[in-house]
C-alpha positions as CSV (number, residue, x, y, z in Angstrom):
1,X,-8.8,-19.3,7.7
2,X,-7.1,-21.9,5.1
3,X,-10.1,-21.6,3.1
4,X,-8.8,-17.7,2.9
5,X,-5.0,-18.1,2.3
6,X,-5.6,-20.2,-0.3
7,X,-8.4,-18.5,-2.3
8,X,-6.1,-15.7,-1.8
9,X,-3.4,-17.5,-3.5
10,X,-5.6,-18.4,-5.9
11,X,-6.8,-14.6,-7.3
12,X,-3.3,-13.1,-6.8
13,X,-2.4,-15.5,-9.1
14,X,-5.4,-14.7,-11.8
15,X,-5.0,-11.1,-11.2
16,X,-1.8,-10.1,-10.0
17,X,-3.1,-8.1,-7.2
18,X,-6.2,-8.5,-4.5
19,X,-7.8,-6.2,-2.5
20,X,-8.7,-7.0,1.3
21,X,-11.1,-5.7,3.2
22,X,-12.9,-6.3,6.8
23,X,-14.8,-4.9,9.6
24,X,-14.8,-4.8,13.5
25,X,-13.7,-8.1,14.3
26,X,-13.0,-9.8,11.5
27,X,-9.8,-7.4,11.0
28,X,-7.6,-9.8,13.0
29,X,-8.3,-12.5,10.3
30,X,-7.4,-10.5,7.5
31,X,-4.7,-8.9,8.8
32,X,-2.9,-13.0,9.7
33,X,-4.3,-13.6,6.0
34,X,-1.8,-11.3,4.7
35,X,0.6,-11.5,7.2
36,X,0.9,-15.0,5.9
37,X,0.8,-14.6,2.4
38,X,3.6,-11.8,2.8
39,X,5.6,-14.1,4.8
40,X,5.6,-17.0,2.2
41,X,7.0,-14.7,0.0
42,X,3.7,-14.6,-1.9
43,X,2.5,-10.9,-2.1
44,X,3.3,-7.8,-1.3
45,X,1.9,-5.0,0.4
46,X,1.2,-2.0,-1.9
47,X,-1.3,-0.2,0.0
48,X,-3.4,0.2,3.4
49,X,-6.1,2.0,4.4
50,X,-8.7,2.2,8.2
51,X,-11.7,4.1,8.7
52,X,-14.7,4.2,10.6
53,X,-18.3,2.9,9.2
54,X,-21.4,3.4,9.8
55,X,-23.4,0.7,9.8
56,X,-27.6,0.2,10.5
57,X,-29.3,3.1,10.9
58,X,-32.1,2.3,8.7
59,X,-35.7,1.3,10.0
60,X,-35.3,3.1,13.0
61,X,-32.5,1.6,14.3
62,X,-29.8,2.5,15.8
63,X,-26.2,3.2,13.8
64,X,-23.4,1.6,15.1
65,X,-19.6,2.8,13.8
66,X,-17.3,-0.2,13.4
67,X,-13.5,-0.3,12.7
68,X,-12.4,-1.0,8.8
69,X,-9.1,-1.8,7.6
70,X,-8.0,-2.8,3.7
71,X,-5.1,-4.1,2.8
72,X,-3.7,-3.9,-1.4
73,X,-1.2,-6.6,-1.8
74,X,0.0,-7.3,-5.3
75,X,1.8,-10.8,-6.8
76,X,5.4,-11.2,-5.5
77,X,8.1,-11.5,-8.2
78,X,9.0,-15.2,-6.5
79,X,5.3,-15.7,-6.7
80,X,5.3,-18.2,-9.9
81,X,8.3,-20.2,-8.7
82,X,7.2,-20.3,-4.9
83,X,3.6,-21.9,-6.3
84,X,5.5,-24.3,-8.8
85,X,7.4,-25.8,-5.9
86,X,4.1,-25.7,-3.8
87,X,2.6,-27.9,-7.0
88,X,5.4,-30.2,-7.2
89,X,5.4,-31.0,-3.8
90,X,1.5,-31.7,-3.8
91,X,1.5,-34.0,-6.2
92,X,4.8,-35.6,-4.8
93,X,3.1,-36.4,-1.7
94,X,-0.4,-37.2,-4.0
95,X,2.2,-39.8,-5.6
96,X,3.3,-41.1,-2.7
97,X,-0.2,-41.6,-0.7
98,X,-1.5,-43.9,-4.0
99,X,1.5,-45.7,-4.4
């Protein structure tokens, strides 16, 4: 989920606000992906949306509706200086492991 956060991080950064979106089970993953970037004082939630989709249905198959949820979150204003810190301390301890 790290992987997540971090890329995250990363495009909020590049630009300014990211859009998140999941289905059926994977909602519980996006939703602590957020809930930790909110948290850290990162982002900010702007907007957020659920539905139903239907997905399959083609070939003869049978559709199935599963649960989607997207959350908006936009850069923080504390997002620049919360990253800087996040940077010094990285290569403090960087410093400290090749010492």
């Amino acid at each position: 989920m790290f992987f997540y956060v971090n890329l995250a991080k990363r495009l909020l950064g590049e630009h300014g606000e990211i859009h998140l979106s999941a289905l059926g089970m994977a909602v519980s993953t996006m939703v602590s992906i957020a809930e930790i970037l909110k948290k850290d004082g990162l982002a900010e939630e702007t907007r957020l949306a659920t539905c139903m989709d239907t997905i399959g249905g083609e070939g003869g198959r049978r559709s199935v509706q599963k649960a989607k949820m997207e959350i908006f979150l936009r850069k923080s204003a504390q997002y620049d200086q919360i990253i800087a810190v996040e940077r010094d301390r990285d290569l403090a301890a960087a410093e400290a492991n090749g010492a």
